[in-house]
N, C-alpha and C positions, 0 to 999 in steps of 0.2 A: 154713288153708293146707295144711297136710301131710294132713287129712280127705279132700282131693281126690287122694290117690294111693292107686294098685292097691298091695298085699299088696307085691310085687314091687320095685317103686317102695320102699316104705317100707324095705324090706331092706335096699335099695342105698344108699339117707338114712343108715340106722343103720349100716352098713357104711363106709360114708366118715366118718361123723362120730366113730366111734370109731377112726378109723384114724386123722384130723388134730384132735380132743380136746385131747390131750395135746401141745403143738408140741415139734418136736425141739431148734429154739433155745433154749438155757440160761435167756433173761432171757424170753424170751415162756413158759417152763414156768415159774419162776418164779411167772410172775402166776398164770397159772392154778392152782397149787399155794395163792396167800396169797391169792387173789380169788373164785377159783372160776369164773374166766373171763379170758381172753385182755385185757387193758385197750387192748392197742393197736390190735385188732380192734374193739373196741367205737367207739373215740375215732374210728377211718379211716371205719367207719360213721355215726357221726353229724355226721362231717366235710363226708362225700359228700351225706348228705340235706339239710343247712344249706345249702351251696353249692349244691342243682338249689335246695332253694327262691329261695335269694336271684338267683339266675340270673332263675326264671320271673316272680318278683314285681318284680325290678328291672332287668335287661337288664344288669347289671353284676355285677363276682365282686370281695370286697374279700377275701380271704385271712386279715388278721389280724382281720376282724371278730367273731368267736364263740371268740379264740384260749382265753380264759380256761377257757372249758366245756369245751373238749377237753383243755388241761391237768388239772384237776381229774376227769375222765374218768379221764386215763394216771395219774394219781396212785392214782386206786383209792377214789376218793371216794362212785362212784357204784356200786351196785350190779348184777347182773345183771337182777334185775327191774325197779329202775330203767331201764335199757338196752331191755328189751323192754316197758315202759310210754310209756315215750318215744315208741318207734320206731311204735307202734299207732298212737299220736296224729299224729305227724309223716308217716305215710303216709298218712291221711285229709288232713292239710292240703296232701301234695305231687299227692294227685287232685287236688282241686281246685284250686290252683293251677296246677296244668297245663291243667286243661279251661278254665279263665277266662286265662289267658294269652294276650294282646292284644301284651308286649313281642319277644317272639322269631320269627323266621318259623317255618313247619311243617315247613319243610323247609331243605336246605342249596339255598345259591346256587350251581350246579357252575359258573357260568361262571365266578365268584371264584375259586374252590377250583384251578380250570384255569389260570386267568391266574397265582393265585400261584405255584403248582407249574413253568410254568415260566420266570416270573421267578427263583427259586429254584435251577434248573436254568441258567438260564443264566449268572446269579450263579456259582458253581459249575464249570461248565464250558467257561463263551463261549457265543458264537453257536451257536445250533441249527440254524443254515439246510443245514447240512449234515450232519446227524444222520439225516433221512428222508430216502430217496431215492425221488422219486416220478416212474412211468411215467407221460407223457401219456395211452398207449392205455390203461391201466387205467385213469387216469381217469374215460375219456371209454365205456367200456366200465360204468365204476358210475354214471356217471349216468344209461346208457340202460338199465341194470336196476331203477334208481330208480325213472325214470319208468316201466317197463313195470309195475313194481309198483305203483305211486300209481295207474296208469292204470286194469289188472286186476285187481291186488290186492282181499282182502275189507274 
């Protein structure tokens, strides 16, 4: 991963990473003081990669299902090389499971995402009907630039 960056690049890697190494929070230096690494950063890590798997292989997110691993993680049970032996493995299984994923669409349904938002919205505020104000003549002025476009358009 990091082989593929310019001189410049790697600077700017080492430059960040020795500036947030050490975190300034008491309990999260701590760890990294008795661990040799952040534990609650490791555990939010292989929280997130459990959850996209179980997402892509089941179309479903059960929350407490892997709780024990990730305790045992913040406990400081697992190692740092642990954590980056894991994560090798589990990033080959989340390719693939992403590229064989049959459960989830490719893409978002905006018309859902629309209707929620303003159902959402109207929940919230009332009726919208009088939220836009819309001119007949611009209307009637976009639909004949519509058409000119559909018509000339590339």
């Amino acid at each position: 991963m990091l082989e593929n960056l310019s001189d410049k690049e790697l600077q700017e890697f080492y430059d960040l990473y020795g500036k947030y190494s050490v975190p300034s929070n008491p309990n999260r230096r701590a760890d990294v003081i008795e661990y040799g690494y952040s534990t609650k950063f490791l555990m939010h890590v292989v929280r997130l990669a459990l959850e996209c798997e179980q997402l892509l292989l089941t179309g479903e997110l059960d929350l407490q299902r892997d709780s024990q691993i990730l305790l045992s993680i913040r406990r400081g049970e697992w190692t740092l090389e642990d954590g980056k032996k894991w994560w090798v493995e589990k990033e080959r299984a989340l390719e693939t499971a992403y590229t064989n994923c049959t459960i989830l669409p490719r893409g978002p349904d905006e018309g859902k995402i629309k209707e929620l938002l303003l159902n959402c919205m109207e929940q919230h505020y009332g009726s919208l009907d009088t939220a836009i104000q819309r001119n007949p003549d611009m209307d009637m002025m976009l639909r004949e630039i519509t058409e000119l476009v559909r018509k000339y358009g590339t």
